[in-house]
N, C-alpha and C positions, 0 to 999 in steps of 0.2 A: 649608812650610805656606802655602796662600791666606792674599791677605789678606781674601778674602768677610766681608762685613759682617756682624756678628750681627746678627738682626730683633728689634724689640720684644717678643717672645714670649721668645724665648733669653734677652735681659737679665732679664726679670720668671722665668724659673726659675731664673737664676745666683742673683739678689738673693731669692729664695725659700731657694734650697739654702744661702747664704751665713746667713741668720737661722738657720738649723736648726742649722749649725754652731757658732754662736756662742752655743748655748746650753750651762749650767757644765753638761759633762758631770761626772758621780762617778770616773770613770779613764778613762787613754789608751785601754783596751784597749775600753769601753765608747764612746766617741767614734770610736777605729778600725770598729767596726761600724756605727756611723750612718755613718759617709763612705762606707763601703761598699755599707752600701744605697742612698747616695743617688747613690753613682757610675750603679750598674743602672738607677735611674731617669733622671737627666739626661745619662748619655752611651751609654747601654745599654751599662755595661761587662758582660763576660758573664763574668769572671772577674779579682780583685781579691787583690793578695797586699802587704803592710806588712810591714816589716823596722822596726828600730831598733837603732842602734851606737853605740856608749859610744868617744868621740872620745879619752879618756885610754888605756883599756884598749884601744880598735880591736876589740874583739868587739860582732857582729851577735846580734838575735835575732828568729826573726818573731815576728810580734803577732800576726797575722791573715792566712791563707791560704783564701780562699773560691773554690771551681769550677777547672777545670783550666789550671792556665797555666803552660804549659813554654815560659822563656822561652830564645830560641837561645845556644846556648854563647857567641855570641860579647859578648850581652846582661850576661850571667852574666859571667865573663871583666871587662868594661865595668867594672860594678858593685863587683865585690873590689876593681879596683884603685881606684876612687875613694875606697872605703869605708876601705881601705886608705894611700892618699893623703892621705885628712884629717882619717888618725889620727893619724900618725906621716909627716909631709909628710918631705923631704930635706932636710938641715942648711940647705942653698945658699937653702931657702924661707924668705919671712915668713912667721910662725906667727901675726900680727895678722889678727884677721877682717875680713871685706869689711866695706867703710862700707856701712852700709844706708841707705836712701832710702825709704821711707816699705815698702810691703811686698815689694821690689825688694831686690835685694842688687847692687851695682854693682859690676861686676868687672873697670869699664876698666882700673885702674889694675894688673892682674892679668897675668901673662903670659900667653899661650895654651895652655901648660901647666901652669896650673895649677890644681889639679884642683875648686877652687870654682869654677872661669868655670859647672861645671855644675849650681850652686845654684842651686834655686829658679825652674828651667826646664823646659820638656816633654824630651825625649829621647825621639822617634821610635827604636822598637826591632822591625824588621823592620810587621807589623800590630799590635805592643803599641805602649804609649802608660806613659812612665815618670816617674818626677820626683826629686831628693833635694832636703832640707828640712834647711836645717840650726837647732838650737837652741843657744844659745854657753850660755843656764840654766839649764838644766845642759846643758854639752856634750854631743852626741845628733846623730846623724845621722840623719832619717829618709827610706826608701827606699820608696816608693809605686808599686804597676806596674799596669796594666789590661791585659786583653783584648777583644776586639770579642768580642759575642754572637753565636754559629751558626756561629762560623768564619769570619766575613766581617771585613769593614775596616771604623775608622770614618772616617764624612763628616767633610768640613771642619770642618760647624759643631761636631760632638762635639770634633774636636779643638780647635776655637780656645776651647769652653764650659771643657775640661780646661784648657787653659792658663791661662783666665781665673781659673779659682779655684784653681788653683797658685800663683800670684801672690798669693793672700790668705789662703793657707793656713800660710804659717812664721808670721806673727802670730798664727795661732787657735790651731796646734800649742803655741806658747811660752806662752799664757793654759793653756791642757790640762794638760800637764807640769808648768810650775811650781805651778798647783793642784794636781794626783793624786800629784806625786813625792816622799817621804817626808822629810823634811827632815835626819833622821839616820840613814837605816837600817842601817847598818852598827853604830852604838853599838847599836841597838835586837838586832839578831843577837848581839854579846857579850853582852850582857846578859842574853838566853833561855840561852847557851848555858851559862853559870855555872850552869843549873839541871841541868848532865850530858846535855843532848841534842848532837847533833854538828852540825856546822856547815851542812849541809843541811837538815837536821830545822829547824834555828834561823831559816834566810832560810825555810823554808814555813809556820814561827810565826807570824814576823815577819809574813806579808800577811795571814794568817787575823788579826791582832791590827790589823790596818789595815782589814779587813771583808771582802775580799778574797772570793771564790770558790773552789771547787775549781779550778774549770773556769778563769778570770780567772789562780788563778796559775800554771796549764799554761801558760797562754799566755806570763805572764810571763816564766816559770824556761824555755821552750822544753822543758816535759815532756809527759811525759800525763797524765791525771785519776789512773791509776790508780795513778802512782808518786807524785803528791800524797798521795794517798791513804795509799799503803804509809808514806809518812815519818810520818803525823801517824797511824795509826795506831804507829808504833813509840815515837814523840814521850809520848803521851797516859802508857803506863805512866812513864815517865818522872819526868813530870811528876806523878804521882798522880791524873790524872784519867780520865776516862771517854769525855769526848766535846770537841765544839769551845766549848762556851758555858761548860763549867766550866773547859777551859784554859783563855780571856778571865780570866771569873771567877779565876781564881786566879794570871793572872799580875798583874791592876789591882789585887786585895789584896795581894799581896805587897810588902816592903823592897823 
């Protein structure tokens, strides 16, 4: 990458986009779409896809896929093994995370294989533009990629503007998360589920009782609206209720 200097222009919409971000989004999944729109705007990304991996477990899920981006196999390929890397690194690895430096993650002390040196940096991916983000609070990996609009490349400046605010983005990421991420969800699933619903039916409870959307917890669960749908319809008799505001209702009265 140039080192072409950003103009005063460039800095006054980083430091624009940088306030937008920083405001308390209500969930991840809701703040994945502000980033998104505002990629289209400050770097004319023309197509935007967000993953996130559960670092204990190593299972990926996207958040958000907007416009066509097929990224090259060998991109894909890149990705698993990272994602995979620093789930479950190799015995011979330290499993202590990078010392962070203010919103930097310093990886000298890192070997060249290892699979953090690629935190919280751009990753040039043929004409895409990629990043991971990692979150140690809850452990999370998140996987960010752009495309150029029309089919074309972007300029320097797009890409030094994207690196800019990759660099500021695992601190916004960790405020998002640990705000929107449910402190016990797992107790909260047993505990629907004790009412004879099954343990799917219980985690799509579970976020309709966090306020959640249909549509928000597709995105979560990696479903689609209408298998949200089919669960809490099957859930409702269950439960004895009717609809989504009397399940609330009757699971906030309940023992």
């Amino acid at each position: 990458m140039s080192d072409q200097r950003l103009s005063a222009s460039h800095w006054s919409t980083i430091n624009q986009a940088l306030e937008v971000l920083n405001i308390p989004w209500d969930s991840a999944v809701s703040f994945c779409f502000g980033l998104s729109g505002l990629l289209k705007v400050v770097v004319e990304a023309g197509a935007t896809r967000i993953g996130c991996s559960d670092l204990i477990l190593g299972e990926r899920k996207t958040v958000l896929a907007e416009g066509s981006l097929d990224l090259h196999r060998e991109a894909l390929a890149l990705l698993d093994q990272k994602i995979a890397q620093c789930a479950k690194p190799p015995l011979n690895w330290n499993r202590a995370k990078p010392v962070e430096r203010g919103f930097l993650v310093d990886t000298n002390q890192w070997e060249q294989e290892s699979p953090y040196s690629a935190l919280n940096k751009v990753l040039p991916l043929g004409p895409d533009l990629g990043a991971l983000v990692a979150l140690w609070q809850p452990p999370i990996l998140i996987d960010l990629f752009i495309a150029p609009g029309n089919g074309g490349k972007f300029l320097v400046h797009q890409q030094q503007t994207f690196n800019v605010l990759m660099q500021h983005l695992g601190e916004i990421c960790r405020r998002v998360w640990a705000r929107t991420t449910a402190p016990n969800t797992e107790g909260l699933c047993r505990r629907i589920q004790q009412k004879g619903v099954t343990a799917r039916e219980a985690e799509v409870l579970s976020w309709v009782l966090q306020g959640k959307s249909n549509h928000e917890i597709a995105l979560i669960m990696d479903i689609s609206v209408q298998t949200v749908k089919n669960h809490l319809r099957s859930a409702y008799p269950k439960l004895g209720v009717e609809n989504r505001t009397s399940a609330i209702t009757s699971f906030l009265t309940s023992p």
